[in-house]
C-alpha positions as MATLAB code, in Angstrom:
seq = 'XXXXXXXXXXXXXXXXXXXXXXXXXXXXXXXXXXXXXXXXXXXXXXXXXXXXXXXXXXXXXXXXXXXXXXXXXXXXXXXXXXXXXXXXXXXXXXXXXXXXXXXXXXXXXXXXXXXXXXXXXXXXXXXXXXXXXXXXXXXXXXXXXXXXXXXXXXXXXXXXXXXXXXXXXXXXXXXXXXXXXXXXXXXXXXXXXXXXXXXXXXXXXXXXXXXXXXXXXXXXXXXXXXXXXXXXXXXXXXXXXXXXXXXXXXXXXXXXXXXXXXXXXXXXXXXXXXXXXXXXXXXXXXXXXXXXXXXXXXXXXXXXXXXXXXXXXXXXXXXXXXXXXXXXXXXXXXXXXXXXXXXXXXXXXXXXXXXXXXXXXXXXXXXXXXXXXXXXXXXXXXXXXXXXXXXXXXXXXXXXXXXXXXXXXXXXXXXXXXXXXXXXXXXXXXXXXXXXXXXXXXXXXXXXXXXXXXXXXXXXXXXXXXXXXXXXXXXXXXXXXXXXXXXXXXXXXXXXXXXXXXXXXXXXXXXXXXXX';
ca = [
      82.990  131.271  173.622;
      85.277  128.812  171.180;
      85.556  125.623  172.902;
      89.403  124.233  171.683;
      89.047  121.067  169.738;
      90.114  118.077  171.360;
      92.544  115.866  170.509;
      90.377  113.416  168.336;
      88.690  115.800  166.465;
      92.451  117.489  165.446;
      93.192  113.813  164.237;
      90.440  113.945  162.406;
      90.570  116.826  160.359;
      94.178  116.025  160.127;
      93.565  112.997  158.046;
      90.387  114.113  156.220;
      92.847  117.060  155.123;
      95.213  114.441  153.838;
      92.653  112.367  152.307;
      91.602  115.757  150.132;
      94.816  115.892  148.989;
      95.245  112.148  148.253;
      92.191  112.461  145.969;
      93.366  115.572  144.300;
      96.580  114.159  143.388;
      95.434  110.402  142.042;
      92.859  112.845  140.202;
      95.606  115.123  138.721;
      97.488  111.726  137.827;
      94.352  110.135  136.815;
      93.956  112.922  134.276;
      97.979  112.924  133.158;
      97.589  109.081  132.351;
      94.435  109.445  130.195;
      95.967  112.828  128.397;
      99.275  110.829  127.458;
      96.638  107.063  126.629;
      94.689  109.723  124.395;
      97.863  111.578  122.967;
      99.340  108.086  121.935;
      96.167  106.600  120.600;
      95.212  109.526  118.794;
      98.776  109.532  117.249;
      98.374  105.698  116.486;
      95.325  106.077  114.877;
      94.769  109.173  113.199;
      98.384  110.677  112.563;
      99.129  110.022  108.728;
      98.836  111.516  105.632;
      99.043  110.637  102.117;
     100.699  113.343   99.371;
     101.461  112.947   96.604;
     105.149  114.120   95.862;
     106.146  114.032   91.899;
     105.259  110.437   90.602;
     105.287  108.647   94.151;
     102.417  108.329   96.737;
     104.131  108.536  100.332;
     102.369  108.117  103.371;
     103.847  110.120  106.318;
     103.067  109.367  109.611;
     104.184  109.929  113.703;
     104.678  107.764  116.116;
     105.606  107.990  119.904;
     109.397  107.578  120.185;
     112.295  107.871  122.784;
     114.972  108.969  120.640;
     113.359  110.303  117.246;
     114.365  110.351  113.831;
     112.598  109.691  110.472;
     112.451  106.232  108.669;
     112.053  106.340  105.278;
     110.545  103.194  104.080;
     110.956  101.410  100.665;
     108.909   98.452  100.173;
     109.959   95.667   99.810;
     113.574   96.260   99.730;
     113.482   97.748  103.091;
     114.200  100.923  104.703;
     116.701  103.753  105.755;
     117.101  105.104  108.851;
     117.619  109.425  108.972;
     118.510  110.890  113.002;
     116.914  113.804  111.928;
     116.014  115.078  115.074;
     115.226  114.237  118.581;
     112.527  112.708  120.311;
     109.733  112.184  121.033;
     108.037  112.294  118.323;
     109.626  109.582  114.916;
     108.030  110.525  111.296;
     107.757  107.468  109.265;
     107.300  107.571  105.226;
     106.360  105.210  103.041;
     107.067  104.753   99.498;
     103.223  103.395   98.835;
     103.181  103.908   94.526;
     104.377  105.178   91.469;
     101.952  106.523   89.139;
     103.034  105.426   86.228;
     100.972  108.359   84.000;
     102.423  110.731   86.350;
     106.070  109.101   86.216;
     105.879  108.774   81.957;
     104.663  112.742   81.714;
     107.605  113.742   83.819;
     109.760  111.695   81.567;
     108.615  113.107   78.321;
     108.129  116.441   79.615;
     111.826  118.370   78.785;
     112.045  119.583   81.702;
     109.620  117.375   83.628;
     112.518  115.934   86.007;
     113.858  119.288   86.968;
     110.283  120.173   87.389;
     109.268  117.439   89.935;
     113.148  118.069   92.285;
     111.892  121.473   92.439;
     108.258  121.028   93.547;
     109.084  117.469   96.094;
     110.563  120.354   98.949;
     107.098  122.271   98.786;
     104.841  118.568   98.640;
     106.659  117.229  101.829;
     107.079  120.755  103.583;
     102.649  120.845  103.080;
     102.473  117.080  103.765;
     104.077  117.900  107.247;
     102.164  120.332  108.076;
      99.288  118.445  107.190;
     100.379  116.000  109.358;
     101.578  117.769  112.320;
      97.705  119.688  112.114;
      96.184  116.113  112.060;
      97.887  114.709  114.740;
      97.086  117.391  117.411;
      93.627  117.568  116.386;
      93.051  113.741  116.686;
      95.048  113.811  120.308;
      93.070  116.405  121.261;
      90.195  114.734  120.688;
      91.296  111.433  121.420;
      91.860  112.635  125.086;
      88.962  114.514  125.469;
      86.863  111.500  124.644;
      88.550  109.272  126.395;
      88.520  111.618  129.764;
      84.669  112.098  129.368;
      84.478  108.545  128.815;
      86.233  107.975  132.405;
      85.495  110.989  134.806;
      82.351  112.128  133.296;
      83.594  115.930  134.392;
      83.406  118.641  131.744;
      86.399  119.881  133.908;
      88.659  117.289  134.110;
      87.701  116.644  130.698;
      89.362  120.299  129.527;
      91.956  119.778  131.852;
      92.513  116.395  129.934;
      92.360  118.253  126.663;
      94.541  121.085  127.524;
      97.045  119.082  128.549;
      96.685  116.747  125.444;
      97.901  119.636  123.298;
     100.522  120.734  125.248;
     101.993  117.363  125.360;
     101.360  117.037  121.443;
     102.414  120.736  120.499;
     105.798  120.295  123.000;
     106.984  117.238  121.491;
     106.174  118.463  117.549;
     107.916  122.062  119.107;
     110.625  120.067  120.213;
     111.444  117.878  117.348;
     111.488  121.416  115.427;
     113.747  122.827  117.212;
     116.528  119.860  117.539;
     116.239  119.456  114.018;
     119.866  118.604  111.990;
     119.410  119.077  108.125;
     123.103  116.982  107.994;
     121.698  114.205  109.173;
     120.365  113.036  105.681;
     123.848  112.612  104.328;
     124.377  109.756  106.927;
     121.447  107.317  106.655;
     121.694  103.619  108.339;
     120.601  101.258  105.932;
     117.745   98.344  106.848;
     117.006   95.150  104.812;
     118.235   94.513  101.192;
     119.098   98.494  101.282;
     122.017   97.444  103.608;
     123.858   97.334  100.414;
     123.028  100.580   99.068;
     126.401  102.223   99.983;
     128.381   99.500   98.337;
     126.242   99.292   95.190;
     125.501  102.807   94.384;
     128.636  104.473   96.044;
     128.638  108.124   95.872;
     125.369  109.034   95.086;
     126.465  113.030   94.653;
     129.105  111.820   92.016;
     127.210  109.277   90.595;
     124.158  111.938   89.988;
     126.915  114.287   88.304;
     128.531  111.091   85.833;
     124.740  109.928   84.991;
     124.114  113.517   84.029;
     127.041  113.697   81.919;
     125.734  110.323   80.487;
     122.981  111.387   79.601;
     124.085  114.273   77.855;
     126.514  111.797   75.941;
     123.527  109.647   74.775;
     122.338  110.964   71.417;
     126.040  111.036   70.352;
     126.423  107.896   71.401;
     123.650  105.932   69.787;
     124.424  107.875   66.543;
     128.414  106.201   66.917;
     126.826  102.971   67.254;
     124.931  103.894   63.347;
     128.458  104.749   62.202;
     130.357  101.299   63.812;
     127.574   99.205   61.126;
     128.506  101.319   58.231;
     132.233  101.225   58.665;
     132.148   97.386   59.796;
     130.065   96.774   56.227;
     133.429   97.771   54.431;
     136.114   94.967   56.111;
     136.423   92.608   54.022;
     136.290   89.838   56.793;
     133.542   87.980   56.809;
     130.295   88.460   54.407;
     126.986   86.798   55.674;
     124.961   84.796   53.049;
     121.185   85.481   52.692;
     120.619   82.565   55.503;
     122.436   83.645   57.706;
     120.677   84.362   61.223;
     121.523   87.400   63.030;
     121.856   87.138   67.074;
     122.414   89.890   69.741;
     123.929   88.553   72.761;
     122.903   90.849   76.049;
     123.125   90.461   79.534;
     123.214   91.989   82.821;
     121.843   95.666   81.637;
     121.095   95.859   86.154;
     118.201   98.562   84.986;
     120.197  100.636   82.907;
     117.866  102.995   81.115;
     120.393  104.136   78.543;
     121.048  100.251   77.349;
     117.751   99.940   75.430;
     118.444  102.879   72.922;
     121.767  101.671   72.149;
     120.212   97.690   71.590;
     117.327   98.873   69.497;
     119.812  101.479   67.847;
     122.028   97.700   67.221;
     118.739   95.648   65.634;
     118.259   97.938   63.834;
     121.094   98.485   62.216;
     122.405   94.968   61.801;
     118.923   93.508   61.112;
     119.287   92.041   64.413;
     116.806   88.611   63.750;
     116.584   87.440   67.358;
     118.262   88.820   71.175;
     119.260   86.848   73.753;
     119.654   87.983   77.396;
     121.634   86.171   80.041;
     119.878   87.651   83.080;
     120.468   90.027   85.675;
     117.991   93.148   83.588;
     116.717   93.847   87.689;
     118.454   94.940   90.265;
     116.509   93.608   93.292;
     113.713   91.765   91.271;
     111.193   94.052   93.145;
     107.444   95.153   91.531;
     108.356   98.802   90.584;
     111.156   97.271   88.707;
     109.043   95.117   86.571;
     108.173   98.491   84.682;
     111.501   98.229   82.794;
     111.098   95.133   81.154;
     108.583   96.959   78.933;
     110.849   97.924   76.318;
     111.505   94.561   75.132;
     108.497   94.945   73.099;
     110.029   98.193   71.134;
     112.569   95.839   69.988;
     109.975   94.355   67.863;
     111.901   91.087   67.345;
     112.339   87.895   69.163;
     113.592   88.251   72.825;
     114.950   84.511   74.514;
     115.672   85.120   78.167;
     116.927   83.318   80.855;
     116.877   84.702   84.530;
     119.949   85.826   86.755;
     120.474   86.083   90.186;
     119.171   89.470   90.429;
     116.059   88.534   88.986;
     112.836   86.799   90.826;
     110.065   84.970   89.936;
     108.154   88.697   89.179;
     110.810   89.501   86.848;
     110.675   86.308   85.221;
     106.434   86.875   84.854;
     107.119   90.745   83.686;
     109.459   89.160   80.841;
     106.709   86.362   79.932;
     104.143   88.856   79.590;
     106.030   90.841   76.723;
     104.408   89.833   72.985;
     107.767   88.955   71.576;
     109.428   87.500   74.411;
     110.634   84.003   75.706;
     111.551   82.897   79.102;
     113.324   79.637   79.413;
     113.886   77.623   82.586;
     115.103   74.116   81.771;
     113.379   74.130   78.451;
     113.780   74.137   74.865;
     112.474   76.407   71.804;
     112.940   77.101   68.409;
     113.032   80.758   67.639;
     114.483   82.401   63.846;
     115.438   78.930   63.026;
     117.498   78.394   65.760;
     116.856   75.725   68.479;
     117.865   77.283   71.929;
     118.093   75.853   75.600;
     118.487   77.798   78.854;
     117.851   77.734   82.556;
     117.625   80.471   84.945;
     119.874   80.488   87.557;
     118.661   78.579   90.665;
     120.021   81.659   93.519;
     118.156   84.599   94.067;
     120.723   86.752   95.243;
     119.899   90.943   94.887;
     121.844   91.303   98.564;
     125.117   89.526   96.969;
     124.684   86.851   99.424;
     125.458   83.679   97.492;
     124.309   80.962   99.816;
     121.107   82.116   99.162;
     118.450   80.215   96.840;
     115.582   81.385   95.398;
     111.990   79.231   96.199;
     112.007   77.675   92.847;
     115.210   75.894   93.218;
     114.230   72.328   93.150;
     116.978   71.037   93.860;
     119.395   72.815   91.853;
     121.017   74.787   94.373;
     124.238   75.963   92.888;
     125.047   77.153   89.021;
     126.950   73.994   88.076;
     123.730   71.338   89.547;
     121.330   73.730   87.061;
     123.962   73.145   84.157;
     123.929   69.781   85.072;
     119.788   69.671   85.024;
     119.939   71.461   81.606;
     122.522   68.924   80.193;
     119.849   65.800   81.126;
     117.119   68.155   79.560;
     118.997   68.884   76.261;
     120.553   64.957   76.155;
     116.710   63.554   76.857;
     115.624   66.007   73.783;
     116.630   63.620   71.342;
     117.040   66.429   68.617;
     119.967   69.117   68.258;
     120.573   71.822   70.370;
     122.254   75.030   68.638;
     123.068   77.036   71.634;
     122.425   76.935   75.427;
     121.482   79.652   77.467;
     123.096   80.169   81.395;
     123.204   83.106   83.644;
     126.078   82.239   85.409;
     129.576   80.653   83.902;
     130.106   78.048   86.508;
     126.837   76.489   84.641;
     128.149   75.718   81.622;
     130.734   73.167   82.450;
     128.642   70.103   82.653;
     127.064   71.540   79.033;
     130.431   70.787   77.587;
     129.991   68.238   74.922;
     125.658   68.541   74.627;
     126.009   71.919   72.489;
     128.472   73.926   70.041;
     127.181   77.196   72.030;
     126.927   78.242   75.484;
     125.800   81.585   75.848;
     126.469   83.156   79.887;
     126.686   86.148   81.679;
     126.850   87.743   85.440;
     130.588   88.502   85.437;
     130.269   91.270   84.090;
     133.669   90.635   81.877;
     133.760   89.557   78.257;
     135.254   86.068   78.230;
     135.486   83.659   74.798;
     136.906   79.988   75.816;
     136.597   76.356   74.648;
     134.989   74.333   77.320;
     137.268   70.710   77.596;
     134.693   67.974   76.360;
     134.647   64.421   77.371;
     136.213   61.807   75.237;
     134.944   61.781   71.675;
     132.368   64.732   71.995;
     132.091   67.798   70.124;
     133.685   70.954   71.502;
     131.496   73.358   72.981;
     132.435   77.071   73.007;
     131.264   79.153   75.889;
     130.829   83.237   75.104;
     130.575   85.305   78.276;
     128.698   88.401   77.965;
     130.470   91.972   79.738;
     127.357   93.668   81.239;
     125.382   95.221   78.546;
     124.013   98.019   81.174;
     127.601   99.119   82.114;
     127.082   97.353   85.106;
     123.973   99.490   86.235;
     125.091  102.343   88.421;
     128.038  100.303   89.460;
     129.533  101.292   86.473;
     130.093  104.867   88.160;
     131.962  103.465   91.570;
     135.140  104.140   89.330;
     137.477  105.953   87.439;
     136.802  104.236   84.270;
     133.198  103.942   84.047;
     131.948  100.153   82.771;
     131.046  100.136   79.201;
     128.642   98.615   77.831;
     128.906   95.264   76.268;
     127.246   93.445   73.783;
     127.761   90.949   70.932;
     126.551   90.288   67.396;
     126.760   86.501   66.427;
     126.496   84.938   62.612;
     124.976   81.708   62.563;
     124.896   80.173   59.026;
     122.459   78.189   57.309;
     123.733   75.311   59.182;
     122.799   77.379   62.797;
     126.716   76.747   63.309;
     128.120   79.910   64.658;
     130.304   81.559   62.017;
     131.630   84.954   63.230;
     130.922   87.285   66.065;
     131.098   90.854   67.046;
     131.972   92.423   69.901;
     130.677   95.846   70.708;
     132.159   98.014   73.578;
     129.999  101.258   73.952;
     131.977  103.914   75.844;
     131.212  104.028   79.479;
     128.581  105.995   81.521;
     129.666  109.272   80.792;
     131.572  108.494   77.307;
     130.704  107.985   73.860;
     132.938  105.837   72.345;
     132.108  103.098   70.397;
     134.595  100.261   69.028;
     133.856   96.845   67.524;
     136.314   93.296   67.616;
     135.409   90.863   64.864;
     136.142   87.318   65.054;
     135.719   84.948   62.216;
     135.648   81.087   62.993;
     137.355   78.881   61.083;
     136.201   74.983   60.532;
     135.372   73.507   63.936;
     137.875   72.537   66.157;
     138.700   69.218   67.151;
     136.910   67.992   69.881;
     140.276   68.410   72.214;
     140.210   72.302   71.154;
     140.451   74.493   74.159;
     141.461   78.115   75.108;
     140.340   81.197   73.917;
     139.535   82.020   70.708;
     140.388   78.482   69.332;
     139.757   78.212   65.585;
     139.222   82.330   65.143;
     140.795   84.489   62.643;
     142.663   87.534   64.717;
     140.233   90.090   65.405;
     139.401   93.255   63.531;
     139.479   95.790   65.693;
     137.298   98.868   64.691;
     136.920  102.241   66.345;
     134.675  104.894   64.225;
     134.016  107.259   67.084;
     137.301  108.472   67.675;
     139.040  109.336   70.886;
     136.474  108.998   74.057;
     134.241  112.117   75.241;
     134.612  112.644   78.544;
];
């Protein structure tokens, strides 16, 4: 016979019932927390690749994230943000390298560009996968570790696993599925890429004008041979055996299409020395340093002088060039011709002019390093033919010390007597247009930028004698024209304005109407 349980015993199994329970759930918790610790540390850890995708090496990786999206990150001038999708998953990549075997094969290779857009979908579509393989494994395992580590059950351990790749295969699912391919035409900008929409513009249209640019090119450089044979026959001005050729350039902002035409210009005015205002970077960055190595095709003297888009590492990149100069508050004699210059004391890629660069020492605005350069050419003791700024607002306190300042940065060809003091000679100042057309600036508008640069005649005196001034098209054109300016005797030391003491200019135009 069953003898009924009594009240205490009831209790008993009551609470030991609950107490079953209790453990069961802090052990199905207990296992939740570990799968999602082992899910984010395996992420952490293990979830990146490397691929290569045309010339770059980007590192992709995924991270834990509330609202998702992809950052694509461009060291050192920062990074772009893409709401790609949602969370919880966010795919980071990183720009790591450029090859630069890989980058100069694709370059030489006729179709070599066309090649590497085609095959970039298929390197990141396997790079993903890669990735999305990678980080479930190493969750997986992560977990399962980590829950053998702490319940020493081969149960709960599975459990731990199996729940490890649900978590990891729901949140790669879902990010799949709320993907929004639109998204990439509406990036948010990080860092000095803030300014990417107001530098570059456009990017479809500027793609289509640099296109057309480059189809111009050939046509172009082969005006600029035509511009020297029909200048030879004005009757202007006719340079003695001394006289010293110069080519003024400036701001070419990493224009590729700028060297052909200058080396297309030395050569065919038996260009003796070039001179460069500053500004030939954009952002000053290491991958940029790469363009500077075409100074040494010129195969001539190169004088340089850094601009506000150009750091320290640009400055370096120039130095290291076989035939070029870099001058910062110093003096040299190059072709005969004694030359000082300073770079400009800002470092400024993000347009924000109340910056200064870390080499400033003191001379924190353009006129305080004019000033610097002024006690520097005055403490010389010897003649100075021409002085080299970045910036116009420089040269004022240089009025007086030199017959030559040579500037740039404005991006507008400018010709002006600077007022001297009281019983010094006049000093003329010669602002430089941008001989890059302005980088890809020069596509924002209508009428692209041209690009500027100018041939100066010094005689045997190193007295400037005559200039040119050569406007090549604009990006997407291939016009080339030519003003020539013959200087008369010096003018008096009170001479000021444009153009005082030149013969009208010669305008000449050998390429004919523009191609558009």
């Amino acid at each position: 016979m069953r003898v009924p349980a009594s009240g205490g015993e009831v209790g008993g199994a009551v609470k030991r019932h609950a107490a079953h329970w209790a453990r069961r759930g802090l052990t199905v918790l207990a296992v939740i927390v570990v799968a999602f610790a082992g899910v984010t540390g395996g992420t952490l850890l293990a979830g990146r690749v490397t691929a290569d995708v045309g010339p770059l090496t980007v590192r992709f990786q995924l991270s834990p994230s509330t609202d998702g999206g992809s950052q694509i990150s461009v060291p050192p001038l920062g990074s772009l943000f893409l709401d790609t999708h949602s969370g919880p998953a966010r795919l980071t990549a990183s720009l790591d390298a450029l090859d630069q075997q890989r980058a100069q094969a694709l370059i030489g290779a006729p179709d070599g560009l066309a090649a590497a857009g085609a095959s970039a979908p298929d390197d990141i579509r396997d790079a993903l996968i890669r990735l999305g393989l990678r980080t479930v494994a190493a969750s997986v395992l992560g977990t399962m570790l980590l829950a053998a580590l702490t319940f020493r059950s081969t149960r709960r351990t599975a459990w731990a696993g199996t729940l490890a790749l649900a978590i990891t295969g729901g949140a790669l699912g879902a990010a799949a599925l709320t993907v929004r391919p639109g998204a990439i035409a509406e990036p948010r900008y990080e860092g000095l890429l803030v300014n990417a929409p107001t530098l570059i513009g456009d990017a479809r249209r500027i793609s289509d004008d640099y296109t057309r640019y480059a189809d111009q090119l050939q046509r172009l450089v082969g005006n600029v041979g035509k511009l020297y044979s029909t200048m030879s026959d004005l009757p202007v001005y006719e340079a003695s055996p001394d006289t010293t050729r110069v080519l003024h350039v400036s701001d070419l902002h990493l224009n590729p299409a700028a060297w052909p035409v200058i080396r297309t210009v030395v050569e065919q005015f038996d260009i003796d020395l070039v001179i460069d205002t500053g500004d030939i970077t954009d952002w000053g960055s290491e991958p940029e340093t790469a363009y500077v190595s075409m100074i040494r095709q010129l195969k001539v003297p190169y004088v340089y002088v850094r601009g506000n888009h150009d750091s320290a590492r640009t400055a370096a990149a120039v130095a290291g060039q076989p035939n070029a100069v870099v001058l910062d508050d110093t003096i040299t004699d190059v072709a005969g011709i004694c030359i000082a210059g300073i770079g400009d004391p800002r470092f400024t890629p993000d347009k924000q002019e109340s910056d200064a660069g870390p080499w400033a020492e003191g001379a924190t605005s353009p006129a305080a390093a004019g000033q610097r350069l002024a006690d520097t050419v005055r403490a010389a003791g010897s003649a100075v033919d021409i002085a080299l700024v970045h910036d116009p607002a420089s040269a004022e306190p240089l009025a007086g010390t030199v017959p030559l300042v040579l500037a740039g940065h404005t991006h507008q060809r400018d010709v002006r007597m600077l007022p001297a003091p009281e019983g010094e000679p006049a000093t003329r100042l010669a602002v430089q247009g941008s001989s890059g057309g302005a980088g890809l600036r020069g596509l924002e508008h209508e009428e692209p930028t041209p690009l500027a640069m100018s041939v100066l005649y010094f005689g045997p005196d190193h007295r400037l004698e005559a200039y040119d001034d050569i406007r090549v098209g604009g990006t997407g054109l291939a016009q080339v024209s030519l003003d020539r300016r013959v200087l008369d005797a010096a003018p008096p030391p009170e001479a000021a304005g444009a153009g005082a003491g030149d013969v009208p200019a010669q305008p000449v135009s050998p390429a004919g109407p523009p191609h558009r």
